[in-house]
C-alpha positions in Angstrom: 0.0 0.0 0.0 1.7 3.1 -0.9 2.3 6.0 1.1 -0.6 8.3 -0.8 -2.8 5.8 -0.5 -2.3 5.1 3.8 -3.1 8.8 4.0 -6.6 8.7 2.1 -9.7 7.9 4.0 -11.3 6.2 1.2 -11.0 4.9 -2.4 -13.5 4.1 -5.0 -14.7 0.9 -5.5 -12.7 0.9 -8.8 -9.6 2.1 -6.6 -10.0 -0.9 -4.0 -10.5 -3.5 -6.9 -7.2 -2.1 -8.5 -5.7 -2.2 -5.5 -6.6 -5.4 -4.6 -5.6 -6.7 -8.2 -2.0 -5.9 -7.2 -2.1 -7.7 -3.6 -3.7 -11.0 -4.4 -2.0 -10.8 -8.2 -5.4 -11.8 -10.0 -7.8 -9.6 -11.7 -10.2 -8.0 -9.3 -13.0 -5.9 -10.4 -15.7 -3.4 -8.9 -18.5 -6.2 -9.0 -15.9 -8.2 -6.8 -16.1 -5.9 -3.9 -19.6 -5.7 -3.8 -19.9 -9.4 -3.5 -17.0 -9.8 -1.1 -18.9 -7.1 0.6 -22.3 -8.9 0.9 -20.6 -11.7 2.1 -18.9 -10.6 5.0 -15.5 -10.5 3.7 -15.1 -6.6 3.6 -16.6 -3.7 5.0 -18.5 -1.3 2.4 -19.4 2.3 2.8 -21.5 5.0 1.7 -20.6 8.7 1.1 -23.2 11.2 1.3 -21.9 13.8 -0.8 -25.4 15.9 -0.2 -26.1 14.7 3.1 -28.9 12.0 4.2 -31.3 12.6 7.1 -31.5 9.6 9.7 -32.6 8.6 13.2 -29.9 7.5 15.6 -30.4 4.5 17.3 -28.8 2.6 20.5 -28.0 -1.2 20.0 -29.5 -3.7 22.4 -29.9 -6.8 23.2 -33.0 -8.7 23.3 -33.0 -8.5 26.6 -33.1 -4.4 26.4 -35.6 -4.1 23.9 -38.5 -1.2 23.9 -41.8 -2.7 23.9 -45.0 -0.6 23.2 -48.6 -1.7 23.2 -51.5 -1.4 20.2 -54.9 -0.4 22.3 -57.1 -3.0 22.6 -60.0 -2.4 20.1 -57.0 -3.5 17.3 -57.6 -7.3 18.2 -61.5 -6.7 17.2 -60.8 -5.1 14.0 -58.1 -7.8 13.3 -59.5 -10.8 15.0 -57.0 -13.1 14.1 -54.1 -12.6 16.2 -53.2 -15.4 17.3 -52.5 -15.5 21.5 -54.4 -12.3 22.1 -57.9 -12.2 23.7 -60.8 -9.5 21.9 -60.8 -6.1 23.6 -57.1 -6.7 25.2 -53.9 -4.5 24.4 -51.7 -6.4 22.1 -48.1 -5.9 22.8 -45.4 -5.4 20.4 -41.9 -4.7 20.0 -40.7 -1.1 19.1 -37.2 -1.6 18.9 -36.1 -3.3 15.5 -34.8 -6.5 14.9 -31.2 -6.0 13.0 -29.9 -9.7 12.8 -31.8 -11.9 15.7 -29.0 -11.1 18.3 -28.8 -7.0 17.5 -31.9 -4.9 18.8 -32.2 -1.5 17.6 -34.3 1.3 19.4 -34.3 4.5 17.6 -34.3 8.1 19.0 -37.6 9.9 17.5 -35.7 12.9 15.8 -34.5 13.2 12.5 -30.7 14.6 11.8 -28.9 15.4 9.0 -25.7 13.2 8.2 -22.5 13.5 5.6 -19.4 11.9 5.4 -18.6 8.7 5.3 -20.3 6.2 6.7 -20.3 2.0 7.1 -23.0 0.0 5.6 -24.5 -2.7 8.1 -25.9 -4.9 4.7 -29.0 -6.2 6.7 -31.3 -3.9 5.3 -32.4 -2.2 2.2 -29.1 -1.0 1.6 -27.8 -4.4 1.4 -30.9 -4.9 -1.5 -29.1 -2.0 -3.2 -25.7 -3.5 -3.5 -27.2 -6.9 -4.6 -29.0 -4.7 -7.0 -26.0 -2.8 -8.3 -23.7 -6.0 -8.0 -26.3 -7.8 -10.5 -26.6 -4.6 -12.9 -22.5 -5.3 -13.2 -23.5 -9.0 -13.9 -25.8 -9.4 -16.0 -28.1 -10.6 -13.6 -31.8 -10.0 -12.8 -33.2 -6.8 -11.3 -33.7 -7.0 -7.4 -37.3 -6.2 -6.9 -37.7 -6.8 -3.4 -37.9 -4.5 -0.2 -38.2 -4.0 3.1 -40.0 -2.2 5.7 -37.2 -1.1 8.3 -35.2 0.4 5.9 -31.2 0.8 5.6 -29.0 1.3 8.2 -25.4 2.5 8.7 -22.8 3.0 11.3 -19.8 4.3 12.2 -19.3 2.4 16.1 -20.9 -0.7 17.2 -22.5 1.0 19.9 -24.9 3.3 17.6 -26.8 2.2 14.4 -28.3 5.3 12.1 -31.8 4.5 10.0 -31.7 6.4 6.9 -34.5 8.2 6.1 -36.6 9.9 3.2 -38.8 12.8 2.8 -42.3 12.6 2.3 -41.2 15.6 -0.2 -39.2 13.4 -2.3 -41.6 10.7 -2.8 -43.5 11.2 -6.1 -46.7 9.7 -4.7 -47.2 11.9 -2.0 -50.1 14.6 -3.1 -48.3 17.9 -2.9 -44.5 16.9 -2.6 -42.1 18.4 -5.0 -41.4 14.9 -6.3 -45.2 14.8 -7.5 -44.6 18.0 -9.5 -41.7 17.0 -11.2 -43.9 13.9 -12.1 -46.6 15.6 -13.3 -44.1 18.1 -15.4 -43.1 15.1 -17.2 -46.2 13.8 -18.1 -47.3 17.0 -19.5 -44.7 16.9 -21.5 -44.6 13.5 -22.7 -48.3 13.1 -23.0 -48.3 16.4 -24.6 -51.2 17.2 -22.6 -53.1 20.4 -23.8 -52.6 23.9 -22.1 -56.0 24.1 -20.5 -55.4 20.4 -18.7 -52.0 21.0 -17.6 -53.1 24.4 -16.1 -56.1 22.4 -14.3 -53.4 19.7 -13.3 -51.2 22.0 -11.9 -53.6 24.3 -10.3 -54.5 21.1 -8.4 -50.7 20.3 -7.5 -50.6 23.7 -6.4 -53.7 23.6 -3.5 -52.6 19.7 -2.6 -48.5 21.6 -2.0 -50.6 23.7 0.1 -52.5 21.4 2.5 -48.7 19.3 2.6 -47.1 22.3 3.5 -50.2 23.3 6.1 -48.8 19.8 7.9 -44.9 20.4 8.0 -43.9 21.8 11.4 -40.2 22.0 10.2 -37.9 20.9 8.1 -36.6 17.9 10.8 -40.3 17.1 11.6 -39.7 13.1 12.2 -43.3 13.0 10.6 -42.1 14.2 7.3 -39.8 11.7 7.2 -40.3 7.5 6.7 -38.0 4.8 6.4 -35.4 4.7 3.2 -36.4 2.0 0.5 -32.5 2.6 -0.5 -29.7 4.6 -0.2 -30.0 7.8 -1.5 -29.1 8.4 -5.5 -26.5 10.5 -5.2 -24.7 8.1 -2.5 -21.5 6.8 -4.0 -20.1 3.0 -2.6 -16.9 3.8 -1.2 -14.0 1.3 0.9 -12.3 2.8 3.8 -8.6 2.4 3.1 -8.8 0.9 6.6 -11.1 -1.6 5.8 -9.0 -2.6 2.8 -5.9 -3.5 5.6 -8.3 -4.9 7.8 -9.4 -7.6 4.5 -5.6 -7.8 3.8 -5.0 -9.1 7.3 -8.1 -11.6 7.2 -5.7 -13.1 3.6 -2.9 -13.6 5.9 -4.5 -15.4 8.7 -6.2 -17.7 6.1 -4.7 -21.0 7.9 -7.1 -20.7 10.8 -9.6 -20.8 8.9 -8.9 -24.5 8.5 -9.8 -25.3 12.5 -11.9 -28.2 12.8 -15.7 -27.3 14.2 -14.8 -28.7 17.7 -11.3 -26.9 18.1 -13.0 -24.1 17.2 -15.8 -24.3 19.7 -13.3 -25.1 22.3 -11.2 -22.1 21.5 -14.4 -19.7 20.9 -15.6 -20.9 24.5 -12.2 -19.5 25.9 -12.7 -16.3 24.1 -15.8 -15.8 25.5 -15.3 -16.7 29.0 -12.6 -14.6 29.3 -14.4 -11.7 28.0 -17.5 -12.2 30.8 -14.1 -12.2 33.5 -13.0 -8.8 32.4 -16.3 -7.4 32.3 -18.1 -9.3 35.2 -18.3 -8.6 38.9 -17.6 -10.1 41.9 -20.7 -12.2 43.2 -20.2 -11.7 46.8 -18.4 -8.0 46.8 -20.0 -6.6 43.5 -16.3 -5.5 42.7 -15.6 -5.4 38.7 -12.7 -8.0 38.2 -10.8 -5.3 35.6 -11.1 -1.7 34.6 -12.6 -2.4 31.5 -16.2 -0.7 31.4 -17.3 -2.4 27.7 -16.2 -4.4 25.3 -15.9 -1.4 22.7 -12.8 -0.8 25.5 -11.8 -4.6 25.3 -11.4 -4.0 21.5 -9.9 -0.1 22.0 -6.9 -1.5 24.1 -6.3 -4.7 22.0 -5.6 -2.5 19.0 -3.9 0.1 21.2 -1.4 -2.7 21.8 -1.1 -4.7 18.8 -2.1 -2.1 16.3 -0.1 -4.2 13.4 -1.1 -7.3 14.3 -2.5 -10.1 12.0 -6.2 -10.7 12.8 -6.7 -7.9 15.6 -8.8 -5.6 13.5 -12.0 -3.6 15.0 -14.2 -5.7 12.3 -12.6 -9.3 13.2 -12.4 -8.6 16.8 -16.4 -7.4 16.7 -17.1 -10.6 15.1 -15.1 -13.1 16.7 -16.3 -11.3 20.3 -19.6 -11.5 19.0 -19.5 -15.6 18.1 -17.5 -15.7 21.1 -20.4 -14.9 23.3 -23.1 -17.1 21.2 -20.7 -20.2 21.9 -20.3 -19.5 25.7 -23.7 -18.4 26.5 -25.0 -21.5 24.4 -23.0 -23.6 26.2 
């Protein structure tokens, strides 16, 4: 890795495939990254050139979750439920499920984001990159979608939801989106002056009435979940991320531990990782000074910041396996 390129943040995808090329000496392209990306094999980012708007949220665990309650006249308009007696609150859970062992509960405001930020891929912006890696191959169009919609980081501690503007949605009576619809349809229909006054005379009183609703700009009830990340996003790798899949080449051999070995040696992991961050049970005194395990991970790569394998990403997961196996156990 040359010296100009340890001092940049990020590279284009074409960038980190060409990069790449060189280190593993085969032909890498930008459709390669995407798909080492959706399968775990390298952390992929967005950059919002124009900003995005999000809600922040704090990652729990099941145990943590936010819980809400539907009022009870829901179970006699929907008497189906399964579980749930007619004229009882039905209870349900408001924090999101990210991946069955992540829990996401989101702050209610919207904020404005830029920069540079790391795609989870359990969302709809992990639909986008399959899309955009099949565009590069020749494959089909990915028509699917979800309702939680996309989600990046930059800690482990904090997960953003991206979101979109009511504004910007081109079925929403009054947005802007809607006009510039309706523009083009006038245009391509070639729909006579009279109707297209009458058209956008109408746009004009339904702008009104969505205007009438808007308390401000960061209202969170302009705002819904993002089907995708925004257009203007452009798929970046962090040069970081690029040493971090360089080291995962070079500790290839483990990979070649057989299932039990590997048990035994993510049981060992894990148990010492409830030592440093556990308690006493008769005193209540913390057996170390570490207050998390985002400080576990902060003084590994404080002390072996060159290290083979002790990367923020591998550490993350191996921790996070780590705990499965012992808590399993």
């Amino acid at each position: 890795m040359s010296k100009l390129f340890k001092l940049r943040e990020w590279v284009t995808l074409d960038e980190a495939a060409g990069h790449l090329s060189s280190v593993v000496s085969e032909d890498v392209t930008a459709a390669d990254i995407l798909r080492l990306a959706l399968d775990g094999h390298l952390v992929l980012s967005a950059n919002f050139v124009n900003h995005a708007t999000a809600r922040r949220g704090k990652v729990v665990s099941l145990e943590d979750v936010e819980w809400g309650e539907f009022p009870g006249g829901i179970t006699e308009m929907l008497p189906g439920i399964p579980g749930h007696a007619v004229g009882k609150p039905v209870r349900y859970m408001k924090s999101l499920n990210l991946d069955d062992r992540r829990y996401l509960t989101l702050e209610p405001s919207v904020q404005s984001i830029e920069g540079v930020w790391d795609l989870l891929l359990v969302g709809n912006e992990r639909l986008d990159v399959e899309h955009r890696y099949q565009l590069l191959t020749g494959g089909p169009e990915i028509t699917l979608s979800g309702l939680d919609g996309a989600f990046v980081q930059r800690n482990a501690a904090e997960v953003w939801q991206l979101t979109e503007s009511f504004d910007d949605n081109e079925f929403q009576r009054g947005s802007t989106a809607a006009k510039k619809k309706l523009e083009l349809r006038i245009a391509i229909d070639q729909i006579s002056k009279d109707d297209a006054e009458r058209l956008l005379a109408q746009h004009k009183e339904d702008r009104k009435e969505f205007l009438s609703k808007r308390k401000s700009w960061l209202d969170p009830d302009n705002y819904y979940p993002a089907g995708a990340l925004p257009a203007d996003a452009v798929l970046v790798v962090r040069t970081a991320a690029l040493r971090e899949f360089e080291q995962s080449l070079q500790g290839e051999p483990a990979a070649n531990l057989g299932r039990r070995e590997e048990s035994t040696y993510l049981n060992i992991i894990g148990g010492l990782l409830h030592l440093l961050l556990g308690e006493s049970p008769g005193s209540g005194k913390k057996y170390s000074a570490f207050a998390s395990q985002d400080a576990v991970i902060e003084g590994l790569l404080a002390h072996f910041p060159a290290t083979p394998g002790i990367s923020k990403r591998t550490l993350e997961s191996k921790f996070a396996a780590a705990n499965r196996s012992v808590d399993a156990g």
